[in-house]
C-alpha positions as CSV (number, residue, x, y, z in Angstrom):
1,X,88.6,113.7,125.5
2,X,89.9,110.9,127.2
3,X,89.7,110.9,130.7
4,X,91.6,107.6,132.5
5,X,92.8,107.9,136.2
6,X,95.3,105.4,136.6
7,X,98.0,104.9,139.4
8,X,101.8,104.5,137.9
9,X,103.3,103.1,140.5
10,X,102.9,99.7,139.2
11,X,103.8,100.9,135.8
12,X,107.3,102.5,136.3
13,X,108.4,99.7,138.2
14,X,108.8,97.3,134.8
15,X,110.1,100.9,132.7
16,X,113.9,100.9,134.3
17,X,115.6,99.6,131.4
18,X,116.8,101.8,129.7
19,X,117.0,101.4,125.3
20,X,115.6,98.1,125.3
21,X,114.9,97.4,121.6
22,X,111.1,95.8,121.0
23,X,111.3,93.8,117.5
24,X,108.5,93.1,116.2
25,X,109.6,89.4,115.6
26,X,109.7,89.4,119.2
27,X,106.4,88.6,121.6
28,X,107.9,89.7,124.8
29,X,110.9,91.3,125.8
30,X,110.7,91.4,129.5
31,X,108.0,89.6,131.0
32,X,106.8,90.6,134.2
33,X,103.8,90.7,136.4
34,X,101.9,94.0,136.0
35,X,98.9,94.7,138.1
36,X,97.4,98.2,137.7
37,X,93.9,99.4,138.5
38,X,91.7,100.1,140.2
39,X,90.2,101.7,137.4
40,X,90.9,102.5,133.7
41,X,88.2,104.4,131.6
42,X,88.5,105.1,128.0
43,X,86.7,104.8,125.0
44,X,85.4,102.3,122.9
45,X,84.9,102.5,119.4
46,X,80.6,102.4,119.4
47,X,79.9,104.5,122.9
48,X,81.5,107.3,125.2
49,X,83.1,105.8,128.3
50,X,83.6,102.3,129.4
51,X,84.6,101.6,132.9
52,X,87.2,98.5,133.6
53,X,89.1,97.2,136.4
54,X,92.5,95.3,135.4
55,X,94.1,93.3,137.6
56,X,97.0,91.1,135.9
57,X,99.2,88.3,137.8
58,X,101.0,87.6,134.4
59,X,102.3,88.9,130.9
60,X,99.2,89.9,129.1
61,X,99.1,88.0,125.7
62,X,99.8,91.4,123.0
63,X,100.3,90.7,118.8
64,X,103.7,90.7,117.3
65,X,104.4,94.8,116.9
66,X,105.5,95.5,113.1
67,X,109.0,97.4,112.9
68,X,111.2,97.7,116.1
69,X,110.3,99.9,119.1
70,X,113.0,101.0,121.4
71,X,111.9,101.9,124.3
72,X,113.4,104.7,126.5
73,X,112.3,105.5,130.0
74,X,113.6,109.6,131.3
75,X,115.5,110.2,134.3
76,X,118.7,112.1,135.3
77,X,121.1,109.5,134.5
78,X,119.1,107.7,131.6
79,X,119.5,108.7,127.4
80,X,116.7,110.8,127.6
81,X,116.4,113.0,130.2
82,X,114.6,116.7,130.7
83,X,114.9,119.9,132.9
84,X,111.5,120.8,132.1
85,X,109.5,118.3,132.2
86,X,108.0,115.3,134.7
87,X,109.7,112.1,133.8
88,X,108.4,109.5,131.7
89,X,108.3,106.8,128.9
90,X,109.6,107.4,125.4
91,X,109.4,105.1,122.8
92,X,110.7,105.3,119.3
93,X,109.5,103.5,116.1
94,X,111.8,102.5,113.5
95,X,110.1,101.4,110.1
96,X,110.1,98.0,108.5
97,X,113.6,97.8,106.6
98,X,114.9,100.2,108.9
99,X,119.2,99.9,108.8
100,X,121.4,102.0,110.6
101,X,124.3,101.5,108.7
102,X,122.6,102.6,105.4
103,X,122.8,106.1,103.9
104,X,118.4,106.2,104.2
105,X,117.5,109.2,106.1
106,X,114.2,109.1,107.8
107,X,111.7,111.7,108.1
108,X,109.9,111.8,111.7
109,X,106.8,112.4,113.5
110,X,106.8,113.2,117.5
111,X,103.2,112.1,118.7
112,X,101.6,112.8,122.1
113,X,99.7,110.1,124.2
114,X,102.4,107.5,123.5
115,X,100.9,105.1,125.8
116,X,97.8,104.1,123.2
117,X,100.1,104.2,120.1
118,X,101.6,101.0,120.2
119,X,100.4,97.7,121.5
120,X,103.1,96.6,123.7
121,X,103.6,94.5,127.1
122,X,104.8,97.5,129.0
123,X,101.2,99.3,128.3
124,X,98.5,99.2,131.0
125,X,96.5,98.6,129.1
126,X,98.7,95.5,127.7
127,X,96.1,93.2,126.2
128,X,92.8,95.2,125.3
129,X,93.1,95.7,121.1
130,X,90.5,98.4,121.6
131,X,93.3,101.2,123.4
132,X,95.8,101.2,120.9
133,X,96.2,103.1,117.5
134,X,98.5,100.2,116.1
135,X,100.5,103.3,114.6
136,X,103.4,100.1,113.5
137,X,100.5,98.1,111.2
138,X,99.4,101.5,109.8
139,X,102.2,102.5,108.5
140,X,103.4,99.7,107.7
141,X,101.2,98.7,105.4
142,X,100.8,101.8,103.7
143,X,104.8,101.8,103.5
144,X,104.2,98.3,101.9
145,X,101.9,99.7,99.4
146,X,104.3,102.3,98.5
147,X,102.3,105.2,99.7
148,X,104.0,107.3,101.8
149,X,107.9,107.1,103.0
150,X,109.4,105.1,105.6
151,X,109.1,107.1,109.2
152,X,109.9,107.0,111.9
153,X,107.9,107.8,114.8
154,X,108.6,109.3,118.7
155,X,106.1,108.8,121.0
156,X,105.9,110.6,124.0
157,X,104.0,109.3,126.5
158,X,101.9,111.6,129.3
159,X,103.5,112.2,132.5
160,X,101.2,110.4,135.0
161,X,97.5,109.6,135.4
162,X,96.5,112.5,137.9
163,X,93.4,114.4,137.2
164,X,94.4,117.5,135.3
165,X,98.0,116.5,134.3
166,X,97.1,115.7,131.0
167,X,94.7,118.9,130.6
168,X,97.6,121.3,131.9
169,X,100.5,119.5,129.8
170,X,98.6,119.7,126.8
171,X,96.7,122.7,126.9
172,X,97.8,126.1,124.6
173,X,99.3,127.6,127.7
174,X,99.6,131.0,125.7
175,X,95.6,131.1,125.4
176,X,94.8,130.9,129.0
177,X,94.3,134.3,130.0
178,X,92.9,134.9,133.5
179,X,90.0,136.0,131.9
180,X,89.6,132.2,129.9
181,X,90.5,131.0,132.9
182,X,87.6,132.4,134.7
183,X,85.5,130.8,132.2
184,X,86.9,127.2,132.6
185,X,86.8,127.5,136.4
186,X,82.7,128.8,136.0
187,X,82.6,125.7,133.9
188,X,83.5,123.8,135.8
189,X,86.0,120.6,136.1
190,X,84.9,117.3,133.8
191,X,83.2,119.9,131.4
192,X,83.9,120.4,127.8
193,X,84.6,124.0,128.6
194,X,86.2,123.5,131.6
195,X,87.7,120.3,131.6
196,X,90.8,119.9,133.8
197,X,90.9,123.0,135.5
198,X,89.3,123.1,139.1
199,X,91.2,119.4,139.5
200,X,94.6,119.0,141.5
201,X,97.1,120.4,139.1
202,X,94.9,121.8,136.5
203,X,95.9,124.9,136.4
204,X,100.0,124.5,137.0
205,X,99.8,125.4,132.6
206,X,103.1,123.2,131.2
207,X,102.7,123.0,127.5
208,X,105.3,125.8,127.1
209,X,107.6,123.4,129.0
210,X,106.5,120.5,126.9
211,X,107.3,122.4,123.1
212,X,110.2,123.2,124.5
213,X,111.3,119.4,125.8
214,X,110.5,118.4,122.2
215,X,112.1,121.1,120.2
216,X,115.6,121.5,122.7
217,X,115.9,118.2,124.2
218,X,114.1,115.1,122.7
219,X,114.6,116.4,119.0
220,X,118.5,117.1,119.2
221,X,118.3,113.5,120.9
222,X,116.0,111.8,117.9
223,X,118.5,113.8,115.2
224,X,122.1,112.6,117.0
225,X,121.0,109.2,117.6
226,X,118.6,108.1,114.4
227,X,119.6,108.7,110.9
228,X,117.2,111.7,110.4
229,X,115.5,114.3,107.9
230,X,116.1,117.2,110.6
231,X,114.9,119.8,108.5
232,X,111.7,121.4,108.9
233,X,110.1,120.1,105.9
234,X,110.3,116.3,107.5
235,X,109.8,117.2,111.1
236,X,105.9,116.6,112.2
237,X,103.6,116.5,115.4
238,X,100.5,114.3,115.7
239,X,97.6,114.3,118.3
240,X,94.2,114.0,119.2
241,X,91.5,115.4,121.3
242,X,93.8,117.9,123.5
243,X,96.6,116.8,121.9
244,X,95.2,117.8,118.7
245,X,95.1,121.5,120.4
246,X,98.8,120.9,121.2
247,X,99.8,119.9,118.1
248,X,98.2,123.4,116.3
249,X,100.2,125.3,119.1
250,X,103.4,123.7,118.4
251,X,103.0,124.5,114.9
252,X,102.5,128.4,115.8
253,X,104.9,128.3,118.4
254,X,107.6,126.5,116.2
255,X,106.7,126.8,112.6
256,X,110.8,127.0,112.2
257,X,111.0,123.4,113.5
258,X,107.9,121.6,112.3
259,X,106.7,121.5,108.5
260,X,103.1,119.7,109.7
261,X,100.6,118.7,111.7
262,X,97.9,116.2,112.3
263,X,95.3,117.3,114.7
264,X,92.6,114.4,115.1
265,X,89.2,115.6,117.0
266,X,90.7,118.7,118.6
267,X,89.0,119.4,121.3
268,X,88.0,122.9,120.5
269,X,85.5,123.7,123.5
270,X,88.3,124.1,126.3
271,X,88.0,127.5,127.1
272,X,85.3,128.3,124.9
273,X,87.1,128.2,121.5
274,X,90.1,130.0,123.3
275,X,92.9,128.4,121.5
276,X,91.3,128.8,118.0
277,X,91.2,132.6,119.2
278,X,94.5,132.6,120.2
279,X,95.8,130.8,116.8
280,X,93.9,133.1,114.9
281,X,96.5,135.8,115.5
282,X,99.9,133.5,115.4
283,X,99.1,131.0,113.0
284,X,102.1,131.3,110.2
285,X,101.5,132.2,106.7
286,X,101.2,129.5,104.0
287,X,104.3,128.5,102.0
288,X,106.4,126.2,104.2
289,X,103.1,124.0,106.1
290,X,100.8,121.3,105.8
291,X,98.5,121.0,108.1
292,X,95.4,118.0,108.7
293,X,92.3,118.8,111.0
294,X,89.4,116.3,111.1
295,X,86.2,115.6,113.6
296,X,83.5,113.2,114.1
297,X,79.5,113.7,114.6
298,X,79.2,111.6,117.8
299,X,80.0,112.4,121.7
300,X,82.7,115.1,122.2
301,X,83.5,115.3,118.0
302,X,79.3,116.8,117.7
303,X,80.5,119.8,119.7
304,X,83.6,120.4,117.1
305,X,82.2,122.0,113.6
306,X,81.2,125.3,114.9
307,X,85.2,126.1,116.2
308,X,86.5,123.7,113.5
309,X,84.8,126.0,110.7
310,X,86.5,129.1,112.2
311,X,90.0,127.3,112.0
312,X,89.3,126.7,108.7
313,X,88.6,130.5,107.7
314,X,92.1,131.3,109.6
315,X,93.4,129.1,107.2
316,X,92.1,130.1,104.5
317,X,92.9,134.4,105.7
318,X,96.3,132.9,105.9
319,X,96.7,131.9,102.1
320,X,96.0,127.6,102.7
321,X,95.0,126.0,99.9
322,X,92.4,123.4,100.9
323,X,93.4,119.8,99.6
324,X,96.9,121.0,98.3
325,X,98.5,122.2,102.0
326,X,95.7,122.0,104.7
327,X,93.0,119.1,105.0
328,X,90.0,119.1,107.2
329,X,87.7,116.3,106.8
330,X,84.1,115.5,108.8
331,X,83.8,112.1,109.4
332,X,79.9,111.4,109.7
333,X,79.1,108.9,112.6
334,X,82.5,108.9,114.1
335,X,82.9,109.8,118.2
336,X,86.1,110.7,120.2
337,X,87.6,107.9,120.4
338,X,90.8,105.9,119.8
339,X,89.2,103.4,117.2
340,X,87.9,106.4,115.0
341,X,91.2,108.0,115.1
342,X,92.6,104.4,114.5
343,X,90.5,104.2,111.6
344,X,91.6,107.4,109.7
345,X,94.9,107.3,110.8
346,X,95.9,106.8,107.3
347,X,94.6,110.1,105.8
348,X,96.8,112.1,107.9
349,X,99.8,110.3,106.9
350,X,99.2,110.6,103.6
351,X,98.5,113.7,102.8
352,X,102.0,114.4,105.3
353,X,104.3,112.1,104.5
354,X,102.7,110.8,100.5
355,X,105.5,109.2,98.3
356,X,104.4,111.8,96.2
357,X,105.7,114.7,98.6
358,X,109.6,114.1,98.9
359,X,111.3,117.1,99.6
């Protein structure tokens, strides 16, 4: 899991514009000094955490995004806005070829972590390739090579950079009992059990709050304003590490709304394999899902297999056929990080949105 402790101050400052379009054509669309710190740790793509300090005085230098992203910041009197949840950015991805005033209608996919999926000059991290998914060059190439359909992509970004926010936003709330969350607090905060709880925040659960932001507010937004598939068979969620865990829980929480998921790395340990407990008796029955699990060997993805294999025999209880509507692949040498999921990106979207499954 990623753990970055970052103040936002700085960062919502440059966000009040409201629906400013990002081409891709275009470098920068509103250039401003951004100075952020003291400290940002993530991942790189060979080891576990990397500790840097970013202080900027001007524009960081990003490459030309593929596609247009429209950016949306929330608050009470902007486009987006929410009753139950913390504000924050939005961003929406429109595909190469994208025309509004065409009859296309777009299937979509509603992503967590928004702030590493594109590389953009409102980013903190503005600047340093190795924090960003490049979600725009992924897809668009594979769009170019015909194989899978235009999408378009919402990317939700987390609320702030508190310890625990992310943990307590993303987290199955529904499989935190008291008693799982005596184990995480024995645990211990910053373990893989554990993880968020014990810090400020970590235990105010909000991922109920969340689903529902994205299922009542953000998605009837995303279908009035975009020319949409609405339907459930070309709705999808996408996330890693915890937000692979969220992703599986929106799926059993709304398998009316969403047809798929991609869970990249999901971070099965929290709680002691809680949420795959919980899923095992609210998971839907196969027919109307597709669903894409995958883990590393290295770091946090060495703990996975043992909980990931369980998953996998819910699924199969369930009536999923492995390779026709649920995935789960082991990638050998890959650790929790945004470069690996980077790297295999393209699997998920394939087997969800292939050229060859048009509904």
């Amino acid at each position: 899991m990623i753990k970055i402790s970052i103040r936002l101050l700085s960062l919502v400052l440059p966000l009040l514009l409201i629906g400013c379009a990002y081409n891709g054509n275009i470098e920068e669309i509103h250039p401003r000094p951004i100075s952020i710190g003291p400290e940002a740790k993530a991942m790189n793509s060979k080891s576990s955490n990397v500790k840097r300090t970013l202080k900027r005085s001007h524009p960081p230098k990003v490459p030309p995004l593929e596609g247009t992203l429209v950016n949306y910041h929330m608050h009470h009197s902007g486009e987006i806005f929410s009753e139950l949840i913390r504000p924050r950015p939005v961003d929406v991805w429109l595909p190469e070829g994208y025309d509004p005033e065409s009859d296309k209608l777009y299937p979509v996919i509603y992503m967590h972590d928004g702030q590493f999926l594109f590389h953009q000059s409102r980013s903190p991290y503005a600047g340093m390739d190795v924090m960003f998914w490049d979600v725009d060059k992924v897809i668009s190439r594979l769009q170019r090579l015909g194989e899978i359909r235009p999408v378009i992509v919402v990317a939700v970004w987390m609320a702030d950079w508190d310890k625990g926010a992310r943990g307590a936003e993303y987290m199955p709330q529904k499989a935190v009992s008291e008693e799982v969350l005596e184990i995480m607090r024995e645990a211990g905060p910053g373990s893989t059990v554990g993880g968020f709880v014990g810090e400020s925040g970590g235990e105010s659960m909000s991922s109920d709050n969340y689903l529902r932001f994205l299922v009542q507010e953000l998605k009837p937004f995303i279908d009035k304003t975009y020319p949409t598939l609405s339907g459930r068979a070309d709705t999808f969620v996408m996330g890693s590490s915890a937000g692979g865990l969220l992703s599986a829980y929106a799926l059993a929480e709304y398998p009316e709304i969403f047809g798929g998921a991609a869970c990249l790395s999901s971070h099965w340990p929290y709680g002691d394999g809680a949420v795959v407990n919980w899923l095992s008796g609210h998971w839907p029955e196969a027919g109307n899902h597709r669903v894409y699990f995958d883990y590393g060997t290295e770091a946090f993805d060495a703990l996975y297999e043992p909980y990931q294999m369980k998953m996998d025999l819910i699924l199969r209880k369930k009536g999923y056929k492995e390779e026709e509507d649920w995935i789960t692949r082991r990638f050998d040498g890959a650790n929790h990080s945004i470069q690996a999921w980077k790297d295999r990106l393209h699997i998920p979207l394939k087997f969800l949105l292939g050229a060859d499954k048009k509904n």
